[in-house]
C-alpha positions, 0 to 999 in steps of 0.5 A, a space after each residue: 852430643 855437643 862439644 864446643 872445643 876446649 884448647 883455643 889456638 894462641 900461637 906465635 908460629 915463625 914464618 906464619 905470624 901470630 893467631 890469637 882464637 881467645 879473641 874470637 871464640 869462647 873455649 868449652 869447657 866440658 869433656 864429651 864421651 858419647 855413648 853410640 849404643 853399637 857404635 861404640 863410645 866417642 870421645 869428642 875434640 877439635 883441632 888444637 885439642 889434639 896436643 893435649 894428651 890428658 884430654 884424650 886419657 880422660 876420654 878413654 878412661 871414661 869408655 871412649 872406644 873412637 876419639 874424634 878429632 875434625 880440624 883445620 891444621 895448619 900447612 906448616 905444623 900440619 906436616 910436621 905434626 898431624 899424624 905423629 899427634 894422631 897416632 899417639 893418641 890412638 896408641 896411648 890410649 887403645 883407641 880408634 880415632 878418626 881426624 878430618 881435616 880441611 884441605 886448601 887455602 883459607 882466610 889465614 892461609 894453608 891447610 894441611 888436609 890429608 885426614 886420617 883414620 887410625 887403628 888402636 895399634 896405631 897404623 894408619 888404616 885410611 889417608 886422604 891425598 891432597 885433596 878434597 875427598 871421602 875416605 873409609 875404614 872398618 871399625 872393629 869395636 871387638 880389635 879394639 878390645 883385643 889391642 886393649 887387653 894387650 897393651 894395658 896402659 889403662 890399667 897400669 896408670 899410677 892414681 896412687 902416684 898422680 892423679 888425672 880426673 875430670 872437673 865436675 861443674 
């Protein structure tokens, strides 16, 4: 499969300056569930995607058992952010979802690191420390079906009262 990210970061952050990535990149515009045969269905982000849920309920819609979401966030949102987006999107959505994230300094300054993996419960099931590194979890496809039949979230949506569907092209 191939995403291209969907959400560019334009951004007035206080104390860290402007970023303005429409200016450089082109966003994508096509929402991505792959089918990994018994790997699962993966629904694919980057980065900023992460804070728009509607994205991620539209992958799960769609089968995605694992959301992907590698980036490179920021230190000063990261810290604040990072893992209380992550783990609602896994809770919201009774998904696996795995976020690496770059850790040190680049171009525009810090990244916050620590990636995680994530159980469809939402607890952290894997956290890098501050620094480059591998990190690991099993994936149970047949946990996550369970977590899903619990929690009904999916099934207890009101199309009848709002819609949320994907633009076909």
């Amino acid at each position: 499969a191939k995403y291209t990210k969907i959400h560019v970061f334009d951004a007035d952050l206080e104390g860290a300056g402007s970023y303005r990535e429409s200016e450089e990149k082109k966003p994508g515009n096509e929402i991505v569930v792959a089918d990994a045969g018994k790997l699962g269905k993966w629904g694919m982000s980057i980065c900023y995607d992460i804070r728009f849920p509607e994205l991620y309920r539209i992958m799960a819609i769609e089968g995605a058992d694992i959301l992907f979401a590698p980036s490179s966030f920021m230190l000063m949102s990261g810290k604040d952010h990072w893992e209380t987006l992550l783990r609602a999107r896994a809770i919201e959505n009774s998904c696996y979802v795995i976020a690496p994230d770059q850790v040190g300094m680049k171009w525009d300054g810090p990244t916050y690191g620590r990636s995680l993996i994530i159980d469809p419960w939402g607890n952290v099931i894997a956290k890098a420390p501050d620094k480059a590194c591998v990190i690991t979890a099993e994936i149970d496809l047949d946990y996550r079906m369970r977590m899903k039949r619990q929690v009904i979230t999916l099934e207890n949506r009101r199309p009848d009262v709002y819609t949320l569907e994907r633009t076909k092209k």
